[in-house]
Backbone bond lengths (Angstrom), bond angles and torsions (degrees), N, CA, C in turn:
res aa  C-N    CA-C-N  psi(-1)  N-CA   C-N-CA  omega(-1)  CA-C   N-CA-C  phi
1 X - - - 1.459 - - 1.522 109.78 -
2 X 1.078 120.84 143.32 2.019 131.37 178.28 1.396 83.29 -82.92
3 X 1.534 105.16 158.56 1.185 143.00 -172.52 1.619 88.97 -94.06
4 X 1.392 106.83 -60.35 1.552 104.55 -165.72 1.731 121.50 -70.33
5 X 1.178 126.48 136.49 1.567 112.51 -178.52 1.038 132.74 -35.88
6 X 1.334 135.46 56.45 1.215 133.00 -162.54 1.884 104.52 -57.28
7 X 0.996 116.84 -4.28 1.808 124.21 -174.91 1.267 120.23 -155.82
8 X 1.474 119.38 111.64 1.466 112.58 -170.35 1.526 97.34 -127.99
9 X 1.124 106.91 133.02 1.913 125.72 155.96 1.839 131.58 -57.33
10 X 1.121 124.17 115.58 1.466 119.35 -172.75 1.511 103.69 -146.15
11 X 1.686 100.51 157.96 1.442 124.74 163.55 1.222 103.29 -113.61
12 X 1.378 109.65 -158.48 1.396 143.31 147.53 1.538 122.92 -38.95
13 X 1.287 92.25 -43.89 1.657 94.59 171.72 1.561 123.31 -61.34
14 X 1.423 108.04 -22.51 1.610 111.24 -169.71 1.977 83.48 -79.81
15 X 1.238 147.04 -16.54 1.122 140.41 -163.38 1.755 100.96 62.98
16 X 1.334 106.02 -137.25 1.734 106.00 -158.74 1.454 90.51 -124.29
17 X 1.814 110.94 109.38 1.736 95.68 -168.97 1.585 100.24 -101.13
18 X 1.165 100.29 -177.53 1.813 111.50 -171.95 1.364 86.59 -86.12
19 X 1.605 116.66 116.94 1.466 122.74 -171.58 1.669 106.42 -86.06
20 X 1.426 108.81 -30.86 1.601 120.12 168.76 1.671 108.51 -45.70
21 X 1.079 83.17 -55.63 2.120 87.04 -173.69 0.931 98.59 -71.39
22 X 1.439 159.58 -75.16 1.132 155.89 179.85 1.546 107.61 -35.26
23 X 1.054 146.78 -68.86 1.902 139.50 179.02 1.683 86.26 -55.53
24 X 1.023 134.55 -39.29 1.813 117.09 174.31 0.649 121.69 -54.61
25 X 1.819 123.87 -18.92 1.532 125.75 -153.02 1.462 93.41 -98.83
26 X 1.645 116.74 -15.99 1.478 114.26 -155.30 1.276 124.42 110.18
27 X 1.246 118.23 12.77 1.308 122.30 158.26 0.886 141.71 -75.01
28 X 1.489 153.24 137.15 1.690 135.05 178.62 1.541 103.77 -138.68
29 X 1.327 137.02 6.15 0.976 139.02 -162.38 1.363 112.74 -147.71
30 X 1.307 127.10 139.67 1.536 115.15 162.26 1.712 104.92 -157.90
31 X 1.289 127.42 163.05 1.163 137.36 -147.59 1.641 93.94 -123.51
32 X 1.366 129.37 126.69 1.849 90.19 163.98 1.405 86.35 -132.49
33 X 1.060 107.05 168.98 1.706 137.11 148.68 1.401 136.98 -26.19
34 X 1.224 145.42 25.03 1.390 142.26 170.99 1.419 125.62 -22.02
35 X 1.323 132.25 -99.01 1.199 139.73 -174.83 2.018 111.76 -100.58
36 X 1.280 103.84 163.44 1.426 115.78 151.19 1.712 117.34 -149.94
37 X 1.495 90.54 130.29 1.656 85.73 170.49 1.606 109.76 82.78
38 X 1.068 141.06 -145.37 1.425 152.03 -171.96 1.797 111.06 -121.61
39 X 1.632 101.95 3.25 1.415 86.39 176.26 1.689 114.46 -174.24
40 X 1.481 102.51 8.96 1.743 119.46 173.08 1.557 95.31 -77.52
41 X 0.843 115.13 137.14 1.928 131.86 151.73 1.442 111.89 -136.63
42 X 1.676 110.28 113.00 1.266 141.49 -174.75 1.935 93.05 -45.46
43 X 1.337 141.43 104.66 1.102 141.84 171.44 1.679 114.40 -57.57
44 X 1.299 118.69 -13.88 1.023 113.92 169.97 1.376 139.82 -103.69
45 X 1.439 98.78 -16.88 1.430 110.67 147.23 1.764 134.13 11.05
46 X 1.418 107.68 -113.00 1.108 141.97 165.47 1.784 102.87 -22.85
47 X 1.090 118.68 -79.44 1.132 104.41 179.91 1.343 130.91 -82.73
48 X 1.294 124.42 6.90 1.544 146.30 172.59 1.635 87.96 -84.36
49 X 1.243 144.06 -53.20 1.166 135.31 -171.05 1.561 121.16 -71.09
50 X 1.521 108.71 -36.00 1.393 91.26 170.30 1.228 115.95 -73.65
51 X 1.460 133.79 -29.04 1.039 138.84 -154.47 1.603 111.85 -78.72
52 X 1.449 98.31 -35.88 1.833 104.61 171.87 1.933 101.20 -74.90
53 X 0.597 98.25 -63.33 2.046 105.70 169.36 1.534 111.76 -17.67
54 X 1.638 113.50 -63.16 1.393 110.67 156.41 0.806 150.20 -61.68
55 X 1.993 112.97 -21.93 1.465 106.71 143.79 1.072 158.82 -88.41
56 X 1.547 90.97 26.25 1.242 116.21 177.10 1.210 132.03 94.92
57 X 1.251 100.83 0.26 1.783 128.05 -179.80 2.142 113.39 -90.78
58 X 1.583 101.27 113.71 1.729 99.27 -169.02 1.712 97.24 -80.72
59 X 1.404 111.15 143.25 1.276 130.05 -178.36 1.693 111.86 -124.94
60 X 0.965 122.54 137.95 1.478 119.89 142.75 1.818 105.86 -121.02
61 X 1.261 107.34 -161.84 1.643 115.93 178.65 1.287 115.02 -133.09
62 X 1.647 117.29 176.64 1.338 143.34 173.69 1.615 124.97 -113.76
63 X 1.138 99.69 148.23 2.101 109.05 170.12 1.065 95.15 -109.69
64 X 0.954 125.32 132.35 1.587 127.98 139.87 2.087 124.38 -73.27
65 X 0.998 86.89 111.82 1.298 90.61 -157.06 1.873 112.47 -93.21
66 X 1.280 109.89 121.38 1.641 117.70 -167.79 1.637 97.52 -100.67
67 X 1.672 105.27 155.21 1.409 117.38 169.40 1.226 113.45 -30.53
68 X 1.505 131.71 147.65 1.431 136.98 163.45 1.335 117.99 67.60
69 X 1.272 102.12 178.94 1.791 110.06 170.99 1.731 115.95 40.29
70 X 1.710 113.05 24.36 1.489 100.86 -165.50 1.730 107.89 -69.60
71 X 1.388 125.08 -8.94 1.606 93.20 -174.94 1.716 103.34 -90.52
72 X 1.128 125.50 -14.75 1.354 130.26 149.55 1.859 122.84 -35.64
73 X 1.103 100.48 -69.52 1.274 102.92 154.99 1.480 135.68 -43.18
74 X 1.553 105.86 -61.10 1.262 96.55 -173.08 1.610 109.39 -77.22
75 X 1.599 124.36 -15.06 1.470 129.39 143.39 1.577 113.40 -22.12
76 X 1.510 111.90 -90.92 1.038 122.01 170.72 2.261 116.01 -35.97
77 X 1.055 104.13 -51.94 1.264 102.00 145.83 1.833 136.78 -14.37
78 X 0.891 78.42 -69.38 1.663 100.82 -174.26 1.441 107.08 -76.78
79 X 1.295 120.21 -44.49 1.063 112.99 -173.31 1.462 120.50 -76.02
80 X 1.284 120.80 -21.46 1.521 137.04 156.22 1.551 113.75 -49.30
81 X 1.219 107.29 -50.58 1.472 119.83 -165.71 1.922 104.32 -82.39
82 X 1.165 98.46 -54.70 1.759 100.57 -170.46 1.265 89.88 60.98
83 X 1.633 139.67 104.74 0.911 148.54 -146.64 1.793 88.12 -136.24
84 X 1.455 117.62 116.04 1.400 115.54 160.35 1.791 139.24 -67.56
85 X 0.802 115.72 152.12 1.675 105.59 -165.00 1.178 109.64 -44.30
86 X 1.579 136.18 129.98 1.135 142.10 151.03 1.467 101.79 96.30
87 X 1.135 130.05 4.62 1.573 135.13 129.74 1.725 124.99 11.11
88 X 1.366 124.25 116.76 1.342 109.37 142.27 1.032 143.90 -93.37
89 X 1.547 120.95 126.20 0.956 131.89 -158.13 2.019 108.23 -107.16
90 X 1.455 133.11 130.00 1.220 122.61 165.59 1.666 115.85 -134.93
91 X 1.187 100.12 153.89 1.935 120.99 -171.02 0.807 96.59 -97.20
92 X 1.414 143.05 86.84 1.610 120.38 120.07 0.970 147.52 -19.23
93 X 1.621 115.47 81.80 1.734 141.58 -160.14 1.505 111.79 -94.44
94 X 1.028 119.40 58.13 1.903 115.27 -168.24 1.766 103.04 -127.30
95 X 1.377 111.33 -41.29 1.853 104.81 179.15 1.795 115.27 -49.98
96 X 1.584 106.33 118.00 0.936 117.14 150.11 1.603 127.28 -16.08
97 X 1.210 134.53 113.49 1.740 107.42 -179.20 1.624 89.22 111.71
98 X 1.072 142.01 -59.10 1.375 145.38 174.79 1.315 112.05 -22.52
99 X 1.765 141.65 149.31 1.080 121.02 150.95 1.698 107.40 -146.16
100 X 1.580 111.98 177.11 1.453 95.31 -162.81 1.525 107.62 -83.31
101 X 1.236 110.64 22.93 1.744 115.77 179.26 1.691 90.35 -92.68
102 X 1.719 129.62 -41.29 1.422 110.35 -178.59 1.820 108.16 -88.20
103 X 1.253 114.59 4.70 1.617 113.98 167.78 1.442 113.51 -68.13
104 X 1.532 94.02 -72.59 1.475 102.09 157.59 1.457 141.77 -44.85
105 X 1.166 127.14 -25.95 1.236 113.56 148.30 1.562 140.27 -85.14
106 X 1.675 98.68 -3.12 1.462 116.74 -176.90 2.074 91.38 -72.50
107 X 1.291 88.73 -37.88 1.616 97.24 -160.95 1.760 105.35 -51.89
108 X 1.612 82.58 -49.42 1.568 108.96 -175.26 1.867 108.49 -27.51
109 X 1.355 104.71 -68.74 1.659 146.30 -167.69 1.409 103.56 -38.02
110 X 1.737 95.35 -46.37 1.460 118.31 -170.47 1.910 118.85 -81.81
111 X 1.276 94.63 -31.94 1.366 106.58 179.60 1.500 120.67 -67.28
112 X 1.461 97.63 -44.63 1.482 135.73 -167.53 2.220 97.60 -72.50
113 X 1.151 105.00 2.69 1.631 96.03 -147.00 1.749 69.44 -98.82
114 X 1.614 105.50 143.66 1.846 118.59 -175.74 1.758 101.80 -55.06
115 X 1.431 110.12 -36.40 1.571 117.47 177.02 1.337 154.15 -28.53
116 X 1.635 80.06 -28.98 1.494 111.09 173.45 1.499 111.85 62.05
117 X 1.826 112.21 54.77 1.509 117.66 179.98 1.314 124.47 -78.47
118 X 1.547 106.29 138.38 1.483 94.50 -173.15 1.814 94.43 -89.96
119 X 1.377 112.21 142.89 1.579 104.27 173.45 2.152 103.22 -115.90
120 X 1.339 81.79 156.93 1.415 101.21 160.65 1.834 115.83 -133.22
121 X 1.404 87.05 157.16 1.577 97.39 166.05 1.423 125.46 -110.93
122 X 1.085 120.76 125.00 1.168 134.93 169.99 1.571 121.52 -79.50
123 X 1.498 129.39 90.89 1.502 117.29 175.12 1.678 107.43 -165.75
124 X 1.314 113.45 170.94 1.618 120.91 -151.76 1.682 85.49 -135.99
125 X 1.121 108.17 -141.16 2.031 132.11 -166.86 1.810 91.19 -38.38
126 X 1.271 98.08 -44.15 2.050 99.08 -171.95 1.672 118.49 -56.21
127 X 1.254 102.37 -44.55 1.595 91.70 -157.42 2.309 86.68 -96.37
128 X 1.657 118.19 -8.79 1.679 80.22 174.57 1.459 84.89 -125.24
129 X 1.647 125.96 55.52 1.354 121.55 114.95 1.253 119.67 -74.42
130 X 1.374 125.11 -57.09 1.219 133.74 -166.42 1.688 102.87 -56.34
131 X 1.502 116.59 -60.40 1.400 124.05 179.42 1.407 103.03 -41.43
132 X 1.400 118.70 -59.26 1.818 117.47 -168.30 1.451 91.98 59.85
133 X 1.056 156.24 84.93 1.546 150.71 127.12 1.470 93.51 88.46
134 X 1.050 127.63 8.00 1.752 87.67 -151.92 2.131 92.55 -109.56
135 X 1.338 109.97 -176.48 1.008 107.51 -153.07 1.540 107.44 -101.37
136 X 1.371 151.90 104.91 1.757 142.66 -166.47 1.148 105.82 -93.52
137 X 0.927 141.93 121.78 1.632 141.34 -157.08 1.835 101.38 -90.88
138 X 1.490 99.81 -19.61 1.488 105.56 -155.66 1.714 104.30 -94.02
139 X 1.251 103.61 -41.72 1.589 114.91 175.87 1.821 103.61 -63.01
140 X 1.407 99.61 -52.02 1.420 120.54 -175.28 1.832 106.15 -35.26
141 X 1.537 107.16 -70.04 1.242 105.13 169.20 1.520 128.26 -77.71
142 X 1.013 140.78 -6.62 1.424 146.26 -170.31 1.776 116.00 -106.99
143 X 1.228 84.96 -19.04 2.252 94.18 -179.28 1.019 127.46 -151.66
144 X 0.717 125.54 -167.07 2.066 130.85 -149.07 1.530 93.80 -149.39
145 X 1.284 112.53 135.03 1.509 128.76 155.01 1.800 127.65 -55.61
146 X 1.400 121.43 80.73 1.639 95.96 155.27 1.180 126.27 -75.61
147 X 1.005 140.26 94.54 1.499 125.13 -175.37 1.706 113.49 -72.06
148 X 1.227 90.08 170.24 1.606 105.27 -172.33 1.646 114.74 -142.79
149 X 1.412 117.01 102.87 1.553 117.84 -169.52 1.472 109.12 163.60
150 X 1.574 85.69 110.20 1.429 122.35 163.66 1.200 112.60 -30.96
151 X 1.523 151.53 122.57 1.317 128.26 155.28 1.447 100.97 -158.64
152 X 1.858 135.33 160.25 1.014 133.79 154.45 1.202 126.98 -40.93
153 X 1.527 91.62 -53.30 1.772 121.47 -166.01 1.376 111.18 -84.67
154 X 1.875 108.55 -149.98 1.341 98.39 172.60 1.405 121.19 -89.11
155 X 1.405 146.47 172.88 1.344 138.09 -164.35 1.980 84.69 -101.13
156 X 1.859 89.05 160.52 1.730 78.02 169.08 1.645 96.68 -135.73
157 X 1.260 129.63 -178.51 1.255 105.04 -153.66 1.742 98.57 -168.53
158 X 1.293 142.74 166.55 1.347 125.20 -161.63 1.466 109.49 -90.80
159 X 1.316 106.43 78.65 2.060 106.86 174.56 0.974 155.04 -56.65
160 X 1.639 91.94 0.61 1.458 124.91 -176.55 1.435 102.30 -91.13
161 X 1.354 141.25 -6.95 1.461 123.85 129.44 1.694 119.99 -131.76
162 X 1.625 106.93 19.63 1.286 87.72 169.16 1.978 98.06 -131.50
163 X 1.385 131.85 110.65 1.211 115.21 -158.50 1.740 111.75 -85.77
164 X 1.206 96.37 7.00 1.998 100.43 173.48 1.583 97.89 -163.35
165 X 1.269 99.62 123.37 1.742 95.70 156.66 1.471 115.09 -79.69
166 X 1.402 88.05 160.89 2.227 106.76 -153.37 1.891 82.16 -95.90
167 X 1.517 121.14 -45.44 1.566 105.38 -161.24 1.829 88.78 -138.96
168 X 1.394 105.28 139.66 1.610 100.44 162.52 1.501 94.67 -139.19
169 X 1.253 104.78 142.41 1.612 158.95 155.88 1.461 91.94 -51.93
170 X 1.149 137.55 95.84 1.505 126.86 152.34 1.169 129.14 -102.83
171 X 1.209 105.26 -11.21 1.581 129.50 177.07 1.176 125.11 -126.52
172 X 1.452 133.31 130.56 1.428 129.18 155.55 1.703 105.24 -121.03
173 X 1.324 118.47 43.55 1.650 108.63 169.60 1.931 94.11 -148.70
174 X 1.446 102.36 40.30 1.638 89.57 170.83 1.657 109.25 -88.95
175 X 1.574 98.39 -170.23 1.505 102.81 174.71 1.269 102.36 -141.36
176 X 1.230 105.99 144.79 1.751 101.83 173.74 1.136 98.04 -131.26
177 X 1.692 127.26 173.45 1.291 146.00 175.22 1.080 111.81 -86.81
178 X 1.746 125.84 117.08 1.056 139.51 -139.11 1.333 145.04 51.28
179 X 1.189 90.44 41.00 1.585 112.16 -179.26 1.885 107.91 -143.38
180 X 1.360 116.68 62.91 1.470 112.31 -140.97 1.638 116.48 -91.48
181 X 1.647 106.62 -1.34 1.322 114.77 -153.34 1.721 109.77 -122.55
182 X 1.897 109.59 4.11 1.181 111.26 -173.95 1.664 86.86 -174.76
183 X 1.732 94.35 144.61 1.164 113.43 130.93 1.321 147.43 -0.18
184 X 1.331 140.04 123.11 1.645 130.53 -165.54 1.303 106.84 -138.46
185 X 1.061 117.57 133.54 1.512 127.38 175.53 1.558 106.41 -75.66
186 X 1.247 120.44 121.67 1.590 117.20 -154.67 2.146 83.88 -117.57
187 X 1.633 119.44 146.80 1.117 129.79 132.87 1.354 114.09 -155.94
188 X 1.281 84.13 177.43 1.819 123.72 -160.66 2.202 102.82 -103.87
189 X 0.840 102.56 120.34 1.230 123.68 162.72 1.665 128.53 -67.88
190 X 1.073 125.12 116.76 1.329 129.27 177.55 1.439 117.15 -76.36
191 X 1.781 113.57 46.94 1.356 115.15 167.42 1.877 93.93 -175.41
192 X 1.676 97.65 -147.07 1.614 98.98 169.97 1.068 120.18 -106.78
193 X 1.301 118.87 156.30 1.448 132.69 169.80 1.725 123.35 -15.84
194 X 1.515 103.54 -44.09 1.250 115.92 -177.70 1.446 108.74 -85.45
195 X 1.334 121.42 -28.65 1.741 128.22 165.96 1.664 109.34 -69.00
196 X 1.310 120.90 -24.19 1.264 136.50 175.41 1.710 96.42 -52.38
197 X 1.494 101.34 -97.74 1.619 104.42 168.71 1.528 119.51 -25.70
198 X 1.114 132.92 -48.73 0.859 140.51 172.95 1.573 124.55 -34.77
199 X 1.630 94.50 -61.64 1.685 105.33 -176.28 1.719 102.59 -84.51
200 X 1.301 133.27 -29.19 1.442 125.63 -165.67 1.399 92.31 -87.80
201 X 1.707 135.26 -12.71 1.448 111.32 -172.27 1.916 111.85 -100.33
202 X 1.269 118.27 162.16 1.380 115.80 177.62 1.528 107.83 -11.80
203 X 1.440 128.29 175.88 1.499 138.98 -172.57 1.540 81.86 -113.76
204 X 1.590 107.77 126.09 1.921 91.75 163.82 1.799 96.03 105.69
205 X 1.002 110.79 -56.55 1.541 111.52 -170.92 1.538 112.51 -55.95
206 X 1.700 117.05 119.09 1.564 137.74 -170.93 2.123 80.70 -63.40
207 X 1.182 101.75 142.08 1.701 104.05 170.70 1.701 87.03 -125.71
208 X 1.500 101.44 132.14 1.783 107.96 162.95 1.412 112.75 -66.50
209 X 0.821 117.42 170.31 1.392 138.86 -174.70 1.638 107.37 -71.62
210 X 1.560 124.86 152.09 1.476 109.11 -171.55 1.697 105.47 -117.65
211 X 1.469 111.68 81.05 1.100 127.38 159.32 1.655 117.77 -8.56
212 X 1.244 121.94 128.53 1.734 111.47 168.84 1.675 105.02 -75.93
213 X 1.049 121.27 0.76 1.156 130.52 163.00 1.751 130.80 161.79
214 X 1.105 110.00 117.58 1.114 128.25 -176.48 1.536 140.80 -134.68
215 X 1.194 148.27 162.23 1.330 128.61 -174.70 1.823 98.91 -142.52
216 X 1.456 96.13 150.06 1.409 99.80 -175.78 1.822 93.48 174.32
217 X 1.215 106.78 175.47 1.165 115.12 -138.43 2.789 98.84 -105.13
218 X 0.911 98.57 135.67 1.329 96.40 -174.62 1.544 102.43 -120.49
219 X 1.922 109.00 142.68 1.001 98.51 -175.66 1.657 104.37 -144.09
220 X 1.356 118.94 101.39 1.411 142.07 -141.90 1.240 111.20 -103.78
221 X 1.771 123.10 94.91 1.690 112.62 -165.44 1.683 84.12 -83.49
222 X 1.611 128.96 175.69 1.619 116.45 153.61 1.876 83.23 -151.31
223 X 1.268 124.14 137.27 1.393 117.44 159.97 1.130 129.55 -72.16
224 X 1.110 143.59 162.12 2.046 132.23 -161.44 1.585 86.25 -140.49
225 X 1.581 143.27 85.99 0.992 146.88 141.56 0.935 100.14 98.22
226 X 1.363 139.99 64.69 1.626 152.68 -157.82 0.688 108.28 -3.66
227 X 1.875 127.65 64.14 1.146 128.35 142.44 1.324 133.28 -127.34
228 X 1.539 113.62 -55.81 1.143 118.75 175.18 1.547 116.36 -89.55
229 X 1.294 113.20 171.15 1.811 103.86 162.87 1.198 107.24 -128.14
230 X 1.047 114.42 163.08 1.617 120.87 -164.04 2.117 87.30 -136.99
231 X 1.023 81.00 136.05 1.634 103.53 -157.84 1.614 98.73 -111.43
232 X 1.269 123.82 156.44 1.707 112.08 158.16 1.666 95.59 -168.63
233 X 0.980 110.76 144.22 1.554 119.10 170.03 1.549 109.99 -145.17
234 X 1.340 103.00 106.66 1.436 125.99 157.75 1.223 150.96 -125.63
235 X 1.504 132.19 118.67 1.285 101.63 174.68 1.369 144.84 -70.75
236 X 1.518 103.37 166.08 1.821 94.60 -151.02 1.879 83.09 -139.47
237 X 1.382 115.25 171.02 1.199 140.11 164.08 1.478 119.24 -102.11
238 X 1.015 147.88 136.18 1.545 159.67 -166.32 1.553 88.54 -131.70
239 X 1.426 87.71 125.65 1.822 111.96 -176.65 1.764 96.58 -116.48
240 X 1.115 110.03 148.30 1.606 126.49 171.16 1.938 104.96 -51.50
241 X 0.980 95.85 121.13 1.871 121.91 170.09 1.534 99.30 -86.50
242 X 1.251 92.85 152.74 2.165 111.46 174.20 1.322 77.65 -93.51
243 X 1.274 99.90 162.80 1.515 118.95 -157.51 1.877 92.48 -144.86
């Protein structure tokens, strides 16, 4: 695992960061915010995604997912996102009130979608209270662990159906360069940098090689409330990543 964030998590709250400085800092990955609930859409989204995309940094997104009604949600979900085949997709499993009957069917929604999405879960104290050790055969095969938890040491996490988490959250008070006005949710990857890209981009998708520097041209569809797309093609420079 890198010391340095090779993958950081954001909303709205991070505002619109300088995505250049940030892949300088060592970034290659970032998570953002899409929907919550049946009718929140993260406003910053959309253009936070192309903008990390061109610098060269691979993204997919998150729902935050509330009690009840989850295939509604993750409906509404989807339709925000227009999610391309083989997509990652992740649940934000942390509200109080939540239970693993609306995880599981969020999962369901997602599995079930012709796209062939890969999903993850996102959750901390919530999802291995509920687990208590024991083993879900259904989560087990269908998703991946982000974990979420603060700790000095090592994090521990419910193993009784997930036997390694893929991404942990160890931080929510880092700072990165170009990100100057808040806080960053910082994690660590359960492989390398280049397996990083790897797992957050489409399933199937050839990734080029990551030049210590190079220039060439990017061309970034993102949907804006399942409707329109907002398109951009520019060229950009690719600066050397910590490795």
């Amino acid at each position: 695992m890198s010391d340095h964030p090779a993958c950081i998590d954001i909303s709205h709250w991070q505002g619109f960061p300088d995505f250049e400085a940030v892949a300088a800092a060592g970034v290659v990955a970032c998570i953002m915010k899409a929907t919550e609930g049946t009718s929140y859409i993260d406003p910053n989204r959309a253009d936070n995604f192309v903008a990390a995309t061109e610098a060269g940094i691979a993204c997919c997104t998150y729902h935050w997912i509330k009690p009840g009604n989850a295939s509604e949600q993750i409906q509404f979900y989807l339709s925000v996102v227009d999610p391309v085949s083989g997509e990652r997709m992740v649940i934000d499993y942390e509200e109080d009130g939540c239970i693993l009957g609306d995880l599981k069917e969020a999962v369901a929604v997602l599995k079930a979608d012709p796209r062939g999405l890969q999903v993850t879960v996102y959750s901390g104290h919530l999802l291995k209270e509920q687990l208590n050790g024991n083993h879900d055969a259904f989560l087990a095969e269908n998703t991946d662990l982000w974990l979420a938890q603060y700790t000095s040491g090592a994090p521990s996490w419910p193993t009784g159906t997930y036997e390694h988490w893929t991404l942990w959250q160890y931080s929510e008070s880092g700072r990165v360069d170009g990100i100057d006005d808040s806080y960053v949710d910082l994690n660590r990857f359960d492989g390398s940098d280049d397996e990083l890209v790897k797992w957050i981009s489409p399933a199937g998708r050839i990734l080029p090689p990551r030049p210590s520097e190079s220039v060439d041209a990017a061309i970034v569809k993102v949907t804006v409330n399942g409707n329109g797309v907002r398109t951009r093609r520019r060229r950009r420079r690719r600066l050397t990543r910590a490795r």
